[in-house]
C-alpha positions in Angstrom: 112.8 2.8 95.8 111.4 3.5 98.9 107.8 2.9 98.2 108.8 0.0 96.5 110.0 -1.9 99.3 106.8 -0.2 101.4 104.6 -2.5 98.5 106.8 -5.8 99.0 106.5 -4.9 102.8 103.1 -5.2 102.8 103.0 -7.9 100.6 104.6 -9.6 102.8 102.8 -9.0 105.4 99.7 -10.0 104.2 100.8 -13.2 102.6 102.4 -14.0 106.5 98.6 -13.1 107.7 97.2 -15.5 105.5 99.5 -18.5 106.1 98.7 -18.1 109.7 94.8 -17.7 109.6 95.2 -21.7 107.2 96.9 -23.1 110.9 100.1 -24.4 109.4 102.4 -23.5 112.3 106.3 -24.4 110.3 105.1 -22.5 107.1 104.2 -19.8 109.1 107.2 -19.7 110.8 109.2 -19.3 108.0 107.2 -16.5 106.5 107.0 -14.5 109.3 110.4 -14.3 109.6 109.8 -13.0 105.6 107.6 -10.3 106.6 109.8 -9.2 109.7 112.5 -8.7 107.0 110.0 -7.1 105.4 109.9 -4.1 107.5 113.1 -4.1 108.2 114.5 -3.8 104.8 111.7 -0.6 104.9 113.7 0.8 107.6 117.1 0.2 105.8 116.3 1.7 102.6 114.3 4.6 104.5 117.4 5.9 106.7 119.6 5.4 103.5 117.3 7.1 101.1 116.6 10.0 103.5 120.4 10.4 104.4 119.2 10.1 108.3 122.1 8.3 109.4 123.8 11.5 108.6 121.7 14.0 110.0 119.9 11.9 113.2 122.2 9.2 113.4 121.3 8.4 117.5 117.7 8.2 116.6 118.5 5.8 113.3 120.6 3.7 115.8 117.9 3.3 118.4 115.0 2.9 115.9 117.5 -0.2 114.5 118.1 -1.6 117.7 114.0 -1.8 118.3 113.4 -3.6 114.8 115.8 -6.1 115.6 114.6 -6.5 119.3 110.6 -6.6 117.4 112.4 -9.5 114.9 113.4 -11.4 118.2 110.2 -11.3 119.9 108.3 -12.3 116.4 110.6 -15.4 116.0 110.1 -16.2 119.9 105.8 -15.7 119.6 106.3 -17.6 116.2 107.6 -21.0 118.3 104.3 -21.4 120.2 102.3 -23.7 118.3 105.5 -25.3 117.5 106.2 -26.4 121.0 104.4 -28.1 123.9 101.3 -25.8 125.3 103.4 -26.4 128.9 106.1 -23.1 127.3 103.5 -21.0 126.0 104.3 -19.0 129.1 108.0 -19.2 128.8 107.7 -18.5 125.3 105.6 -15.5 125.7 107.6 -14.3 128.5 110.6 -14.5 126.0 109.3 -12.7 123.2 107.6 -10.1 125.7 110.9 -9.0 127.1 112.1 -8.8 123.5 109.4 -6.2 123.1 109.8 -4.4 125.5 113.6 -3.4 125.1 112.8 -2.8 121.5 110.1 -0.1 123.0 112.8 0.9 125.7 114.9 2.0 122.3 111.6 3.6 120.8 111.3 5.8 123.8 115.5 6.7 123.8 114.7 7.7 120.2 111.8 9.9 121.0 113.6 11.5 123.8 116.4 12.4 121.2 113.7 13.5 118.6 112.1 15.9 121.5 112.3 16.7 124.9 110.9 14.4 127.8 107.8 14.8 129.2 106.2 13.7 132.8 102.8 13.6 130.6 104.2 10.7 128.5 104.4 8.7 132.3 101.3 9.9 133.0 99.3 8.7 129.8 101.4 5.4 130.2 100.6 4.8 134.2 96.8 5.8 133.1 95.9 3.5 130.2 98.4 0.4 132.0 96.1 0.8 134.9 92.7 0.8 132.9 94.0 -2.3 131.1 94.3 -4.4 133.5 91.3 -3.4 135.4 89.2 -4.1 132.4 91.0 -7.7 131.9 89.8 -8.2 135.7 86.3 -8.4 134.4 87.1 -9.7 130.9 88.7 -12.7 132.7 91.8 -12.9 131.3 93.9 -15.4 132.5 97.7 -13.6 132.6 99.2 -16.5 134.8 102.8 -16.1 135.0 102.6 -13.5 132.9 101.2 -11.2 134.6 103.6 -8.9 136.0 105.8 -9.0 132.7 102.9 -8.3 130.9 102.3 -5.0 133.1 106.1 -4.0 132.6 105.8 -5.0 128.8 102.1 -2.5 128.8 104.0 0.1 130.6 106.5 0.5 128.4 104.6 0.2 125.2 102.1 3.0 126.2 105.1 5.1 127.4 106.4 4.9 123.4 102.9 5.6 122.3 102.5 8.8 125.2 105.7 10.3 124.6 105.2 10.1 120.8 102.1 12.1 121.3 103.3 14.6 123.4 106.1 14.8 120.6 104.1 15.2 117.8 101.7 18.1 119.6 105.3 20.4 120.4 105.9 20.1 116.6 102.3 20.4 115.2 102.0 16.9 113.8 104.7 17.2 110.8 105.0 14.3 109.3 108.0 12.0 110.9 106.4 13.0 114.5 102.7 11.8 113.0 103.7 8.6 111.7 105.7 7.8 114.7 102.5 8.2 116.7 100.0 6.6 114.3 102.3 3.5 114.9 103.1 3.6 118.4 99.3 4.2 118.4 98.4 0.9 116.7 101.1 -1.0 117.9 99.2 -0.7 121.6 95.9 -1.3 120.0 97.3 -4.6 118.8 98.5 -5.9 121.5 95.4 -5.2 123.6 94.2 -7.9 120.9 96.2 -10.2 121.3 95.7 -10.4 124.8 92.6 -11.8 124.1 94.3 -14.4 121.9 96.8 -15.3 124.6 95.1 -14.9 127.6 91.2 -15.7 126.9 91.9 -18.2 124.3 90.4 -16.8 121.7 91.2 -18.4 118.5 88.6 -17.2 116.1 90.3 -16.1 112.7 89.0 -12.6 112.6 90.3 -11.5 116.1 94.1 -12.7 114.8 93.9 -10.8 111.5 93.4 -7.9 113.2 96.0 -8.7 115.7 98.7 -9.1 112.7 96.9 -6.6 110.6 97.4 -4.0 113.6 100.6 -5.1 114.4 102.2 -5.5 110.8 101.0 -1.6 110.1 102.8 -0.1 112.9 106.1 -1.7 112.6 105.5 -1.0 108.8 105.1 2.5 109.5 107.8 3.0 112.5 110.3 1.5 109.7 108.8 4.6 107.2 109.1 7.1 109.7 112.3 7.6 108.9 112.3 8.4 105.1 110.2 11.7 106.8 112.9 12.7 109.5 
């Protein structure tokens, strides 16, 4: 059943990617919500087919709690060419906050899967720095959401460091791989879409990446847990 919904998952995914790419902002709407169901319906039958609410029920519960926070910040992002260009900020602040507390319960879950590590600061503080020094001389203009942005980079690099530094203590077995393979591109994705956002760049290849990127982490976060 599992790899079932994993098929209609992607599906979904992909037919989301290609309303987007034909610029028809309701539709698109409406079937991203679809392929944020998607993934989470992965999750669902993942934790139930695995029995993990059983046997790791405080990591199933924070792993929930950051699909639903993702399905809040997809819904906000998905309002932008919906609404005047003078919210994009306001709307992108939204839906970055929703982000980051569903990476905040990422990172809880990690901790709970291993131990914490100072190196999973470390990695974060490192790549958040180099970021934002290269956007100086890509030009990106951050505007008001600048500073969120760095708290929002912060955190998603912390998931992404911490799942690393899990995955070496336990040799790369599978749950701890996965985990990292989608914190991994979850942070490439979004260093994508900040050229979207924040350069302007609207040319079709550079957004189906972004939501080919993004889609395959969240996927793969949500099948984590039929390996925990």
């Amino acid at each position: 059943m599992v790899y079932f919904i994993l098929v209609i998952a992607v599906i979904l995914a992909g037919v989301y990617i290609l309303t987007e790419i034909k610029s028809e902002p309701l539709k698109a709407f409406a079937v991203k919500g679809l392929a944020s169901f998607g993934f989470i319906s992965l999750f669902i039958v993942s934790v139930y087919e695995n029995n993990a609410y059983q046997t790791n029920s405080i990591i199933v519960c924070f792993f929930a709690l950051g699909m639903v926070a993702g399905l809040m910040g997809d819904l906000y992002l998905a309002l932008r060419p919906l609404r005047p260009k003078s919210e994009n900020h306001q709307i992108i602040l939204y839906g970055t906050i929703c982000f980051a507390i569903g990476h905040l319960f990422y990172y809880l879950a990690l901790l709970n899967y291993g131990t914490f590590s100072i190196w999973g600061i470390i990695i974060s503080l490192i790549i958040t720095i180099a970021t934002f020094m290269i956007s100086k001389l890509m030009k990106l203009n951050w505007g008001a959401s600048k500073y969120p942005s760095i708290v929002y980079s912060f955190m998603l690099f912390l998931v992404a460091g911490q799942s690393f530094i899990n995955a070496v203590h336990v040799n790369f077995i599978s749950f701890s791989l996965i985990v990292f393979l989608g914190a991994l591109l979850f942070g490439i994705s979004d260093l994508v879409l900040a050229q979207i956002y924040f350069k302007d760049c609207k040319r079709k290849g550079f957004i189906v990446l972004n939501l080919s990127l993004y889609y395959a982490a969240q996927i793969l976060l949500a099948f984590s847990l039929f390996l925990l």
